[in-house]
C-alpha positions in Angstrom: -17.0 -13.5 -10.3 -14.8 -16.6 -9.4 -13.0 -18.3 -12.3 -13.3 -22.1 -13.0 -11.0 -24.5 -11.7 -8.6 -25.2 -14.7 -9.0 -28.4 -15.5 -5.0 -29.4 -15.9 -5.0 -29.1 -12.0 -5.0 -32.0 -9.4 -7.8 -32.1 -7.2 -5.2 -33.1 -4.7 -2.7 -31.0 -4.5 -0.2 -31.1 -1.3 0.5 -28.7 1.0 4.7 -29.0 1.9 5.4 -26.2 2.1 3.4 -22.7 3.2 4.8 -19.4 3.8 3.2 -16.4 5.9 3.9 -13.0 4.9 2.8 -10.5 7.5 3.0 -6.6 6.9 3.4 -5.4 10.7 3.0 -1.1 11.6 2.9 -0.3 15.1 1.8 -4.0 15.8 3.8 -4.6 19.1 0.7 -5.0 21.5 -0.9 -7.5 18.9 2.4 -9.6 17.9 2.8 -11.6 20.9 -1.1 -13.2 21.1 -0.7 -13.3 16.9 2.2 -15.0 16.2 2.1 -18.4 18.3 -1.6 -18.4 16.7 -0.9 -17.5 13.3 1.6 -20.9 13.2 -0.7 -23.0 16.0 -3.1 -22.6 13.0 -0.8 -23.0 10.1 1.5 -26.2 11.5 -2.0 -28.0 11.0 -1.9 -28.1 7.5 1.7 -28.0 6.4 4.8 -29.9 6.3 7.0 -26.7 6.8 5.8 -23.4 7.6 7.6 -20.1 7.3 6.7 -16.8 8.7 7.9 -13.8 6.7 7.2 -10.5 9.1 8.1 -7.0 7.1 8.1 -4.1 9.4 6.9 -1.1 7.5 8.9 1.7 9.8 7.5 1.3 13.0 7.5 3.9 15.6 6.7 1.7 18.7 8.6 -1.4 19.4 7.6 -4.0 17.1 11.3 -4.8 16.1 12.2 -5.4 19.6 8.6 -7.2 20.2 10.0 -9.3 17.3 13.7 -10.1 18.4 11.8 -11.4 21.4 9.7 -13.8 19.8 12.5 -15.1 17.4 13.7 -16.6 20.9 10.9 -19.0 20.7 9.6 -19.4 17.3 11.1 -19.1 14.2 10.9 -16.1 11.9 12.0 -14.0 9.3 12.0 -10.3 10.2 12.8 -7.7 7.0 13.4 -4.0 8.4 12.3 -1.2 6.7 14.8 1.6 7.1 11.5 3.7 7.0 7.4 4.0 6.1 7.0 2.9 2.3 3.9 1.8 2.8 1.5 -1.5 2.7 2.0 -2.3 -0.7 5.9 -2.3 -0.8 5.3 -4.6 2.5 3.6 -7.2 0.6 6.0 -6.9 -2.7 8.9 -7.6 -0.4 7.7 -10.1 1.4 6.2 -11.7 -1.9 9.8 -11.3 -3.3 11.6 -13.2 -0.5 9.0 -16.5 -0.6 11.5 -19.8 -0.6 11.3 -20.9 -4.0 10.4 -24.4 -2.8 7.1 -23.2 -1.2 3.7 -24.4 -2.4 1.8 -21.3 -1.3 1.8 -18.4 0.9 -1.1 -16.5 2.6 -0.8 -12.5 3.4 -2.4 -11.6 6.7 -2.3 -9.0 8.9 -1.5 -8.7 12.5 -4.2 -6.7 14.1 -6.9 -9.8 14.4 -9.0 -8.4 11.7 -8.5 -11.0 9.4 -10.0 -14.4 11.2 -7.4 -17.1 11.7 -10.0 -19.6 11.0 -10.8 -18.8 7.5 -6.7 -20.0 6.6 -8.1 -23.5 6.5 -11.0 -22.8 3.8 -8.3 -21.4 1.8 -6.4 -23.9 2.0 -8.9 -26.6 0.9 -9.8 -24.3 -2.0 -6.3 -24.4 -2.9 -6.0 -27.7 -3.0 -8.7 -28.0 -5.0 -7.2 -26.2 -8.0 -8.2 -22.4 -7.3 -4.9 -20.7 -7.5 -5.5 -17.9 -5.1 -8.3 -17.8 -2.8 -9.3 -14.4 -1.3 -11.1 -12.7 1.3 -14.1 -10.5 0.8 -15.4 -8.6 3.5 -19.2 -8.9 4.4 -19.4 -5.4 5.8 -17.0 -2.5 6.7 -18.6 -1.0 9.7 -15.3 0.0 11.4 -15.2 2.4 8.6 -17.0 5.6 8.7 -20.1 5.6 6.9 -18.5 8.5 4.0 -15.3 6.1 3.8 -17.9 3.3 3.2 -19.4 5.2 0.0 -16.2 6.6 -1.3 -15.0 2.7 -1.2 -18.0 2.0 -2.7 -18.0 5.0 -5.4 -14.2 3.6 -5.8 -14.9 0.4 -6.7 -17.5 1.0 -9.4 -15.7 3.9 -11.0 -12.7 1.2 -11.9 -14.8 -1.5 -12.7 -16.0 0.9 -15.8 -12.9 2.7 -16.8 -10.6 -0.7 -16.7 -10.3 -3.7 -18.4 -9.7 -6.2 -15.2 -12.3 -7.4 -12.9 -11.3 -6.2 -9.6 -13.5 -7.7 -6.5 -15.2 -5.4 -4.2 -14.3 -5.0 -0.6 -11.4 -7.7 -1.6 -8.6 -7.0 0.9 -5.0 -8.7 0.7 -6.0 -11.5 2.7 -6.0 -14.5 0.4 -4.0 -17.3 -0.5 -1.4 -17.0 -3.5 -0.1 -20.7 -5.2 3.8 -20.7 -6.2 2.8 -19.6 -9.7 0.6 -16.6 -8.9 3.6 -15.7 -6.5 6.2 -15.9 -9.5 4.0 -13.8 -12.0 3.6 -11.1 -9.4 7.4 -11.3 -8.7 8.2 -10.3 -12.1 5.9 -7.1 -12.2 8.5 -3.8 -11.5 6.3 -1.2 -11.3 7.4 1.5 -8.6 3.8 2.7 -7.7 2.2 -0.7 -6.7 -2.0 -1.3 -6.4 -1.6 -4.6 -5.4 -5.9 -5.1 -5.5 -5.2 -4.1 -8.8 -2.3 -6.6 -9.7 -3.5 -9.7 -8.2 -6.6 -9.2 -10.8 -4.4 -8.6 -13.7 -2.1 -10.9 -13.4 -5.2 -13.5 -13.8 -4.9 -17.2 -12.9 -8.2 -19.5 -11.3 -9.6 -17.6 -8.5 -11.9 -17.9 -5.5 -13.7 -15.7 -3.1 -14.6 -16.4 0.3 -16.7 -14.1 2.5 -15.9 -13.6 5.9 -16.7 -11.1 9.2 -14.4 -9.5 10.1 -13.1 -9.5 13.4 -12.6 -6.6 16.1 -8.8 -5.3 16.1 -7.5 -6.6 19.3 -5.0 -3.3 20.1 -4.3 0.4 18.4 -5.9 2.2 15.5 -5.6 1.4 11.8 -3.2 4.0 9.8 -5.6 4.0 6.4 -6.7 7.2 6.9 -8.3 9.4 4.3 -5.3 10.8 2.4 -3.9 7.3 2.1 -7.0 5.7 0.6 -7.3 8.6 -1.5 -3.8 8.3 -2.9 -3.6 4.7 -3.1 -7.4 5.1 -5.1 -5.5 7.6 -7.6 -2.8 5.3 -8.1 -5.4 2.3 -8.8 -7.1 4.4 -11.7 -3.6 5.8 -13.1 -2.0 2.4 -12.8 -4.5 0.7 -14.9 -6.6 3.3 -17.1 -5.7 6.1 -19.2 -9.8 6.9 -19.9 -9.2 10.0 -18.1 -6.5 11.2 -20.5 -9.3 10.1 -23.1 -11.9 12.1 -21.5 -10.8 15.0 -21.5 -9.4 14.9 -25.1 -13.0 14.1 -25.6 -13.7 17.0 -23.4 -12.0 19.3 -25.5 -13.0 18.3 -28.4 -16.8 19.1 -27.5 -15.8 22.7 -26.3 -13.9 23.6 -29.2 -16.5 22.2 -31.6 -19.2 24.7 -28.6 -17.0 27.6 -29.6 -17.0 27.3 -33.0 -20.7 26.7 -33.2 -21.3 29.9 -30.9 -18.5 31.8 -33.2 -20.3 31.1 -36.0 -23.7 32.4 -34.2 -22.0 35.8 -33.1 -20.1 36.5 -37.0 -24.4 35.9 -38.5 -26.0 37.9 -35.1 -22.8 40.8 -36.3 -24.3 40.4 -40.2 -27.6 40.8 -39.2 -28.5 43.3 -36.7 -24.6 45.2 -36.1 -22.5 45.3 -33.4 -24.0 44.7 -30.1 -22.1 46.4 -26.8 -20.2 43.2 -25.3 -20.9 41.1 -22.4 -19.0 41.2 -19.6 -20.6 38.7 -17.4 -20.5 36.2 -20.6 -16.6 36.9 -21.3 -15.6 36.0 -17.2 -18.2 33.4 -17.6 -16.2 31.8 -20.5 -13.0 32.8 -19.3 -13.5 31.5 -15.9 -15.1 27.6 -17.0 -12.4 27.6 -19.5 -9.2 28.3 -17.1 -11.3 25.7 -15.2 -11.3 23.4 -17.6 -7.7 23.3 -18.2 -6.7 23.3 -15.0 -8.5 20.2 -14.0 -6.8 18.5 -17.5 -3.4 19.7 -16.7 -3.9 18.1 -13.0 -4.7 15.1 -14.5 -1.9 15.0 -17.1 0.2 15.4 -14.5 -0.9 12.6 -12.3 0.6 10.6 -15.6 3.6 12.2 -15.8 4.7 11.8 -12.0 3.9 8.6 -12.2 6.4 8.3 -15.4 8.8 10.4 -13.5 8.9 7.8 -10.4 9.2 4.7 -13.1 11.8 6.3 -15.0 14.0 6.9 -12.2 13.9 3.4 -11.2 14.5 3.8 -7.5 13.7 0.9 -5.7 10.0 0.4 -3.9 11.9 0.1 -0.8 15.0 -0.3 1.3 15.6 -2.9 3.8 17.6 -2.3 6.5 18.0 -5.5 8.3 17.0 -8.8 8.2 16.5 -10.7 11.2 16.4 -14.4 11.2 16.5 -17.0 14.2 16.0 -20.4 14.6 14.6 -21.9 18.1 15.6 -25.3 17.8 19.4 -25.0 18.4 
């Protein structure tokens, strides 16, 4: 559901300065038909325009596809001395905005996200909507049991947490100055960044969009990814399953003692009955089950304590490359 405008806005707000943050892995076919488009596009609507590429680890040569287009256009490359991931992309290039910019947009480089929708965003933003996002119409270069995993995803942590998160909501949008400051001071180590740019609130609009066949290579959200950046959604922003199975528990143990009580007036009644096997594995087996599954979850908590409480940082950058074509 989008939020209102807020009324203390201008209508007609100015677009000075825009930044473009780009998460690139294994990009370098794509980069050189993206780039001079991505700013082609942008240079329509604002004063100044910087281009923030972070290079998640690459394996190809996107670094040296970069150096070559900092000949002609100007950009801002951060290095990654290795993979840590999408979301650490976008928190560092989120972290390295120029104070003085009005807004930035977070795209990616494969083509999926259409170029044209930048200037719906825009007008959105200027009139009042604080971050403007993309919402996908379908998801059919997914495989169908990705599709309803997303899809079980999605409803499962619209119940169990208190923030609205929108389905099928990427991280293509558009973020004003003061979404990018409150998102700056979040430190968290284990970053859902869905997750964060619904918490941290602010006037919000959604526009739907097709999107658009990558132009070169394969996507690297594979199962295990979605599956651990899912987990980390739910343990970033719910403790219900802590709650559950207390809940859990609380039902068995109140079970046993009901059956306990059953067995002691059975023993009063008609004696001592030769025990059951089957029943005692039965029991043993559901129980040891049981808290299993609760210590697995426990410990999803705790690891993610762990990684706060040692405070590393979400990444490492290993070079920053900057040019500037005009001299």
């Amino acid at each position: 559901m989008d939020h209102p405008k807020p009324t203390t806005v201008s209508s007609t707000r100015t677009l000075h300065q825009l930044t473009c943050i780009v998460p690139v892995y294994n990009e370098a076919k794509n980069l050189p038909q993206f780039i001079p488009q991505l700013i082609a596009e942008c240079a329509k609507f604002a004063q100044k325009l910087d281009i923030i590429v972070i290079d998640d680890g690459s394996r190809d040569d996107t670094v040296m596809v970069l150096k070559q287009l900092q000949k002609e256009y100007a950009l801002k490359v951060l290095v990654f001395s290795r993979n840590f991931g999408k979301e650490a992309a976008l928190t560092a290039g989120l972290s390295h905005v120029d104070p003085h910019s009005d807004a930035a947009i977070l795209i990616d480089a494969d083509f999926q996200h259409p170029l044209a929708c930048i200037e719906t965003f825009i007008a959105e933003w200027q009139q009042g909507y604080d971050m403007v996002y993309g919402v996908r119409l379908h998801r059919k270069d997914r495989p169908v049991f990705l599709r309803m995993l997303s899809t079980f995803f999605y409803k499962l942590i619209d119940r169990i947490t208190p923030i609205e998160i929108p389905h099928d909501a990427g991280d293509f949008r558009l973020l004003d100055r003061d979404v990018i400051s409150a998102l700056n001071q979040l430190t968290e180590r284990e970053r859902f960044m869905k997750g964060l740019y619904a918490w941290v609130g602010f006037s919000k609009k959604a526009i739907d969009y097709l999107p658009e066949e990558r132009l070169q290579g394969q996507s690297s959200w594979g199962l295990k990814k979605l599956i651990e950046l899912a987990i980390t959604g739910i343990t970033s922003f719910s403790n219900l399953p802590l709650r559950m199975w207390s809940i859990i528990g609380a039902v068995i143990s109140s079970l046993s003692l009901f059956y306990a009580l059953l067995i002691i007036l059975d023993t009063l009644l008609n004696g001592v009955d030769l025990p059951g096997y089957a029943t005692i594995t039965v029991a043993i087996t559901f129980l040891g089950g049981i808290q299993l599954l609760s210590i697995g979850i426990l410990g999803e908590y705790i690891a993610r304590i762990f990684t706060e409480v040692k405070q590393r940082p979400p990444y490492i950058i290993s070079r920053i490359l900057t040019s500037d074509p005009s001299k």
